[in-house]
N, CA and C atoms as an extended XYZ file, in Angstrom:
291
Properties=species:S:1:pos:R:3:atomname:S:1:resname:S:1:resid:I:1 pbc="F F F"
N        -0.481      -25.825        0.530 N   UNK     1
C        -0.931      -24.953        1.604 CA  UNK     1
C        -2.440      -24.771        1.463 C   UNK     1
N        -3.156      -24.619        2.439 N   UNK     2
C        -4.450      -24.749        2.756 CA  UNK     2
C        -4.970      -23.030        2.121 C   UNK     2
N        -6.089      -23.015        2.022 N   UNK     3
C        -6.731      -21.838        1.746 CA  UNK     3
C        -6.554      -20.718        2.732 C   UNK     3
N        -7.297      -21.604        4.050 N   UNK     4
C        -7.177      -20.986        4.958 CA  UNK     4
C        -6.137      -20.042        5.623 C   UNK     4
N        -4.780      -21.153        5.695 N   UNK     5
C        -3.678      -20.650        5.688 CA  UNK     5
C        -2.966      -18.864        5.113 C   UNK     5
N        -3.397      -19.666        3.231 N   UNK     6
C        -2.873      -18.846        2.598 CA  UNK     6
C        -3.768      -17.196        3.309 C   UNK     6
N        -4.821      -16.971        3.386 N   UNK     7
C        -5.646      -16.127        3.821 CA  UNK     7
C        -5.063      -15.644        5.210 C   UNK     7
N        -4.828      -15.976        5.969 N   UNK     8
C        -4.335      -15.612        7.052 CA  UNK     8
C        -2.678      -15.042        6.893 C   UNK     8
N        -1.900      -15.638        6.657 N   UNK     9
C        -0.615      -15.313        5.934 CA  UNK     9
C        -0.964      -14.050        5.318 C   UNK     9
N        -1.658      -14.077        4.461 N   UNK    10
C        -1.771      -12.744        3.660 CA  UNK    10
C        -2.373      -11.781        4.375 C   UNK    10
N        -3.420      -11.750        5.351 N   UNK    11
C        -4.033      -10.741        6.065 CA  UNK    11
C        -2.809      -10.147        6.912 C   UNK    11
N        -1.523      -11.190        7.702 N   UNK    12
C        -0.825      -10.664        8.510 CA  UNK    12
C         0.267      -10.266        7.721 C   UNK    12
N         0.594      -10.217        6.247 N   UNK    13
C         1.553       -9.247        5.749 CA  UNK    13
C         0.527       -7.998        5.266 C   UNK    13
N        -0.104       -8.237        4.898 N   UNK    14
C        -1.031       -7.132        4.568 CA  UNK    14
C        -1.150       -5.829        5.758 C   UNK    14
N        -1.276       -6.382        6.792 N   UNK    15
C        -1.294       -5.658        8.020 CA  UNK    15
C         0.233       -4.958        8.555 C   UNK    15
N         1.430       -6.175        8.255 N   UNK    16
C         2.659       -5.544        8.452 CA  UNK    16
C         3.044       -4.381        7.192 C   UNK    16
N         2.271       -4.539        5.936 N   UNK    17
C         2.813       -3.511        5.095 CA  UNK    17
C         1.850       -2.192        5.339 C   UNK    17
N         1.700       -2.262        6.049 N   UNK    18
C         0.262       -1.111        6.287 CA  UNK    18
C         1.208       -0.550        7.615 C   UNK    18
N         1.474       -1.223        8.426 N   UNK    19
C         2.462       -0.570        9.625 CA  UNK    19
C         3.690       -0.044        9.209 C   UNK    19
N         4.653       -0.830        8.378 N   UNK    20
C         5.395       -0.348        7.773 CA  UNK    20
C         5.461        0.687        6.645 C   UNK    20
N         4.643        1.076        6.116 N   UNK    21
C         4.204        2.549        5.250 CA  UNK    21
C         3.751        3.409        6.159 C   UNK    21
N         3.531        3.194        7.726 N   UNK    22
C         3.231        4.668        8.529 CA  UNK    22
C         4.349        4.891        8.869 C   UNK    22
N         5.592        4.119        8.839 N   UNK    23
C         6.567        4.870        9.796 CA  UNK    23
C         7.504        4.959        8.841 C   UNK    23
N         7.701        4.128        7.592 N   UNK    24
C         8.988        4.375        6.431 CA  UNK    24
C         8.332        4.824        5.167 C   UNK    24
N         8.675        5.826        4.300 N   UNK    25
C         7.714        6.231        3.046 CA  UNK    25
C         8.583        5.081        2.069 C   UNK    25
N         7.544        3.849        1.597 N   UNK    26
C         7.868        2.999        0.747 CA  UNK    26
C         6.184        3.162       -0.029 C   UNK    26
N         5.360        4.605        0.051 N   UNK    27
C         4.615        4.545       -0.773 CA  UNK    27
C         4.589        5.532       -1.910 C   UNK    27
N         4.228        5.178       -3.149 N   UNK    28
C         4.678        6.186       -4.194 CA  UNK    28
C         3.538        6.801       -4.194 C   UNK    28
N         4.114        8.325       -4.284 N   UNK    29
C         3.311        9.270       -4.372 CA  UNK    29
C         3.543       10.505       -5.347 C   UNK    29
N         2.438       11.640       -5.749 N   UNK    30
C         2.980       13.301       -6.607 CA  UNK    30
C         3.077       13.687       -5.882 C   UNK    30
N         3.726       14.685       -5.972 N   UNK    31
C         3.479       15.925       -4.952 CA  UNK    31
C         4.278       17.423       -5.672 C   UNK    31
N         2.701       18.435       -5.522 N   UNK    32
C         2.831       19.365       -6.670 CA  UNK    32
C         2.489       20.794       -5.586 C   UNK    32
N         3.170       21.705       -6.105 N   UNK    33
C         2.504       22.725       -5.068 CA  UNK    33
C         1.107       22.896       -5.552 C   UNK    33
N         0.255       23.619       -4.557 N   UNK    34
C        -1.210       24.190       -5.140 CA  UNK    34
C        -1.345       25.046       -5.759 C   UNK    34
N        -0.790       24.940       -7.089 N   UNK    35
C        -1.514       26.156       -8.315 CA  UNK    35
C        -2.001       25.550       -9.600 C   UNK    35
N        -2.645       26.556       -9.958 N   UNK    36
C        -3.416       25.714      -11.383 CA  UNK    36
C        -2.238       25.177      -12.418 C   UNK    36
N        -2.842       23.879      -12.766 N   UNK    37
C        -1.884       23.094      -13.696 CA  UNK    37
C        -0.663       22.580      -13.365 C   UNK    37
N         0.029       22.323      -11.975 N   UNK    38
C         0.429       21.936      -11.472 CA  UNK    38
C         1.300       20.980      -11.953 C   UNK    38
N         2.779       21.408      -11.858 N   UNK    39
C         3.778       19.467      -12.472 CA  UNK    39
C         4.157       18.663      -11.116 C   UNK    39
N         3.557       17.749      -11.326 N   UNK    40
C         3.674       16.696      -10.358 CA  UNK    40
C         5.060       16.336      -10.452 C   UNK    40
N         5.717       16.127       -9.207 N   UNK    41
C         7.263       15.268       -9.176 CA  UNK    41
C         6.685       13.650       -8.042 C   UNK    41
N         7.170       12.617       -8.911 N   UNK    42
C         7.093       11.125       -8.340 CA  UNK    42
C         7.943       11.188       -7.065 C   UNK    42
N         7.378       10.828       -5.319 N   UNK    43
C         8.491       10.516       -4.479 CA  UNK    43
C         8.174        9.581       -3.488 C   UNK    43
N         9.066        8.806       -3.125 N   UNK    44
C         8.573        7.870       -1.880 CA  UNK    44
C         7.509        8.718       -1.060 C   UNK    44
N         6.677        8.355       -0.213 N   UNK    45
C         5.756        9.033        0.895 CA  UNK    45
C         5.472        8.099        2.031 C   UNK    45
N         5.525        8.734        3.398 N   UNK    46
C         5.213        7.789        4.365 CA  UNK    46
C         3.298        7.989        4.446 C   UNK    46
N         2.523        7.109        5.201 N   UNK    47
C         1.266        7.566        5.523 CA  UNK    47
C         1.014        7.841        6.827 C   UNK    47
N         1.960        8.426        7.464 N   UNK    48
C         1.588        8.786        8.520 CA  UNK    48
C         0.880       10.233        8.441 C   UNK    48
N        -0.134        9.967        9.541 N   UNK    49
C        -1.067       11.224        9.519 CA  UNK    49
C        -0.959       11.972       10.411 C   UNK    49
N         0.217       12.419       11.010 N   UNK    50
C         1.099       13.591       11.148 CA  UNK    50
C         1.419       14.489       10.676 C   UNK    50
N         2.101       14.203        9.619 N   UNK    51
C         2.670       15.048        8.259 CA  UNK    51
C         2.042       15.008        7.104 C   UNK    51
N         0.677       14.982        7.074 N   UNK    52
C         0.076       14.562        5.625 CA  UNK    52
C        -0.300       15.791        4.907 C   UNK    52
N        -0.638       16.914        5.688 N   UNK    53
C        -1.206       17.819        4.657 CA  UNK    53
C         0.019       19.073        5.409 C   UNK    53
N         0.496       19.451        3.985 N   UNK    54
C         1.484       20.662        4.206 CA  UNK    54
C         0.654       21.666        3.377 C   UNK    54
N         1.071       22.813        3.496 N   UNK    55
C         0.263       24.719        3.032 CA  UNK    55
C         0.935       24.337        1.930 C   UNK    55
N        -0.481       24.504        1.189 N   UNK    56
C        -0.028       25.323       -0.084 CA  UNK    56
C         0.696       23.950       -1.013 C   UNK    56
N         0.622       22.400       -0.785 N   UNK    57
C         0.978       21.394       -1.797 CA  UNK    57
C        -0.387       20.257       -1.563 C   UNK    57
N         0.093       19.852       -2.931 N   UNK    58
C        -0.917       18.452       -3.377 CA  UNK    58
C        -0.309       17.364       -3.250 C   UNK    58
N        -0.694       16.129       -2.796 N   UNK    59
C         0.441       14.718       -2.403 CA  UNK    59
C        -0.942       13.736       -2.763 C   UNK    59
N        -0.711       13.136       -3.809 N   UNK    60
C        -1.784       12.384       -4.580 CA  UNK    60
C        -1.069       10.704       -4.370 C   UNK    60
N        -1.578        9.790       -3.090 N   UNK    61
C        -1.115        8.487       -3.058 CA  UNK    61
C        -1.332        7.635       -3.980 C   UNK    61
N        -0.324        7.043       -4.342 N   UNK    62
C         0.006        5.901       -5.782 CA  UNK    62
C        -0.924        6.696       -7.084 C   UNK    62
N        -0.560        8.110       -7.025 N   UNK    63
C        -1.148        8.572       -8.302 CA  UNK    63
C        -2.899        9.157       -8.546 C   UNK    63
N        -3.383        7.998       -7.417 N   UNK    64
C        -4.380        8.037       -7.866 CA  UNK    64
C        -5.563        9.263       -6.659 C   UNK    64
N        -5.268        9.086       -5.366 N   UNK    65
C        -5.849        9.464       -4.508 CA  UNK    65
C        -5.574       10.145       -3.410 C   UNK    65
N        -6.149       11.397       -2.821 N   UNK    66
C        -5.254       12.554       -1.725 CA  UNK    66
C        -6.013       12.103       -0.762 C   UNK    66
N        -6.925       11.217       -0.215 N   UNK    67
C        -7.196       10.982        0.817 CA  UNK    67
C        -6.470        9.794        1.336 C   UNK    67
N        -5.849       10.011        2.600 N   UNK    68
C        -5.481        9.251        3.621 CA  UNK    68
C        -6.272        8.265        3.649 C   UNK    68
N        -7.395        7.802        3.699 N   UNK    69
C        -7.939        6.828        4.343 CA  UNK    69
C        -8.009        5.613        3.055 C   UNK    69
N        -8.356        6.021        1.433 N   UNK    70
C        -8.225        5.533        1.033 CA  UNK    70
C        -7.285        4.542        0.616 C   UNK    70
N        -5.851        5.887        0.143 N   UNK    71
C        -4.453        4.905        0.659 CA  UNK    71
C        -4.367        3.674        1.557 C   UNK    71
N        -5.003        4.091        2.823 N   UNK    72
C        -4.697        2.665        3.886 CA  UNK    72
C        -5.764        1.436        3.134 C   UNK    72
N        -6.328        1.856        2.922 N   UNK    73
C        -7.297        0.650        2.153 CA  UNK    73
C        -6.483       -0.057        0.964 C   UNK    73
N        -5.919        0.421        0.129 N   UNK    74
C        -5.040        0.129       -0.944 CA  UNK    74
C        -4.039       -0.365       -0.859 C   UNK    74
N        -3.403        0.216        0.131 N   UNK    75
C        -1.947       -0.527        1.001 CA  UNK    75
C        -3.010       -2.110        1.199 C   UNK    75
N        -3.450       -2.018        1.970 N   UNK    76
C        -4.088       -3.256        2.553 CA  UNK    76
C        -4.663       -4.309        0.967 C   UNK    76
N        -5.483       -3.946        0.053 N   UNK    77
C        -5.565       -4.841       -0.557 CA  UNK    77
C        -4.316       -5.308       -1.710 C   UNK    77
N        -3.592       -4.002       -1.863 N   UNK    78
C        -2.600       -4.470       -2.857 CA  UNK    78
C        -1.748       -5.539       -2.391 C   UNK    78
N        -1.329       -5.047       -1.411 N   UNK    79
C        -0.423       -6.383       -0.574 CA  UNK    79
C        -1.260       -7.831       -0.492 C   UNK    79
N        -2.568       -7.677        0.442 N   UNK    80
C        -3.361       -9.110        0.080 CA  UNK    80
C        -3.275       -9.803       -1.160 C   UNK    80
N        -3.356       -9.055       -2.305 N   UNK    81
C        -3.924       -9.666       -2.975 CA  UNK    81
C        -2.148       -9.996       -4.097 C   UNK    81
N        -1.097       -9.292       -3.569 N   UNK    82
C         0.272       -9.768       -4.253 CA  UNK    82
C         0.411      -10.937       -3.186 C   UNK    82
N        -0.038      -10.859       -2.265 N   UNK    83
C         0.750      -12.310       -1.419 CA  UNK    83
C        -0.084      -13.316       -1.583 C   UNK    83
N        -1.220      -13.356       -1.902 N   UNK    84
C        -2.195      -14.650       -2.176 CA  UNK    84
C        -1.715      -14.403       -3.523 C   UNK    84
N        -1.408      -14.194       -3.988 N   UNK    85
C        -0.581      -14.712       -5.519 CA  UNK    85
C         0.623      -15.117       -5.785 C   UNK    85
N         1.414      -14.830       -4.922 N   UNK    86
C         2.804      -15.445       -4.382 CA  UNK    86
C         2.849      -16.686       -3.603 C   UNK    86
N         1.543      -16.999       -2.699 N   UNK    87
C         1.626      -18.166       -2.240 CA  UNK    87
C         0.765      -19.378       -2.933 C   UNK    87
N        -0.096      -18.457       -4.084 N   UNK    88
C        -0.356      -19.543       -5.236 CA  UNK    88
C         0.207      -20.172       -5.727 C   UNK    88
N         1.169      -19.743       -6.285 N   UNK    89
C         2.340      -20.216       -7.372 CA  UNK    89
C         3.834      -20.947       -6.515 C   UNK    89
N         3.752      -20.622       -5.646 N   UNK    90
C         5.126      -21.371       -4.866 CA  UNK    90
C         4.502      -22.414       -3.197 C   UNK    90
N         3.335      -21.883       -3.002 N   UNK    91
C         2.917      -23.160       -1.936 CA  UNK    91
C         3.018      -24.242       -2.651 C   UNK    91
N         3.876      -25.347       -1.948 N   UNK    92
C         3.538      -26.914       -2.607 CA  UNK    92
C         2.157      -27.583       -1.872 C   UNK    92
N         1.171      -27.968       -2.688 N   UNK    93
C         0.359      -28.928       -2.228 CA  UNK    93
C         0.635      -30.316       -2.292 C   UNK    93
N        -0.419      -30.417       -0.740 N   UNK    94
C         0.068      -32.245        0.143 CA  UNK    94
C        -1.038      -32.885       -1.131 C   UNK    94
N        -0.380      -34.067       -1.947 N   UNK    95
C        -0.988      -34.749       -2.250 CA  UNK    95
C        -1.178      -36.304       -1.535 C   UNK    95
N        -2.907      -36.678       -1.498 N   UNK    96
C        -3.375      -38.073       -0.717 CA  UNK    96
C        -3.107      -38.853       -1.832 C   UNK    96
N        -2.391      -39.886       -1.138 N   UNK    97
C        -2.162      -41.224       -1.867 CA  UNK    97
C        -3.514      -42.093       -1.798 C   UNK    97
C-alpha cells in the first residue's frame, strides 16, 4: 500500500473515531466531584459538548486533560497514528519484477 493511501485511510478513520466519541462514550475518562483531594472513579465518557461540564464535578479526558478541545485533538491523533501502524505491519507491498 502506497503512503499516500495509507495517510488518507488513516485521516478518514481518524475522523470516524472522532464522530463516533461525540455520540457513544468510548472515551476514558475521571470523574471526581469538586472538592479538595478529590478520588477520581475511571468511566467511559462521550465528547459531546452538550453535557460536558456538570456543577460541582471534575471529568479529566484519558486522564490527562479537562479541556474539550484538547481531547478532540487526541482522539484525532491517537487513532492516526494506531492506524498508520496497523496498516504498516499488515499492508502487503506490490513488488516490481
Amino acid at each position: 500500500m502506497q503512503l499516500k493511501k495509507k495517510l488518507m485511510y488513516s485521516g478518514i478513520i481518524s475522523a470516524a473515531a472522532l464522530i463516533t466519541s461525540i455520540f457513544i462514550p468510548i472515551i476514558p475518562c475521571r470523574t471526581a466531584p469538586g472538592v479538595p483531594n478529590p478520588i477520581y472513579k475511571w468511566t467511559p465518557c462521550s465528547l459531546n459538548p452538550d453535557n460536558v461540564k456538570s456543577l460541582g464535578s471534575i471529568k479529566e479526558y484519558f486522564g490527562y486533560t479537562t479541556s474539550l478541545t484538547e481531547s478532540y485533538i487526541l482522539v484525532l491523533l491517537i487513532a492516526f497514528v494506531v492506524a498508520m501502524v496497523f496498516f504498516h505491519y499488515t499492508a502487503k507491498r506490490k513488488r516490481k519484477n
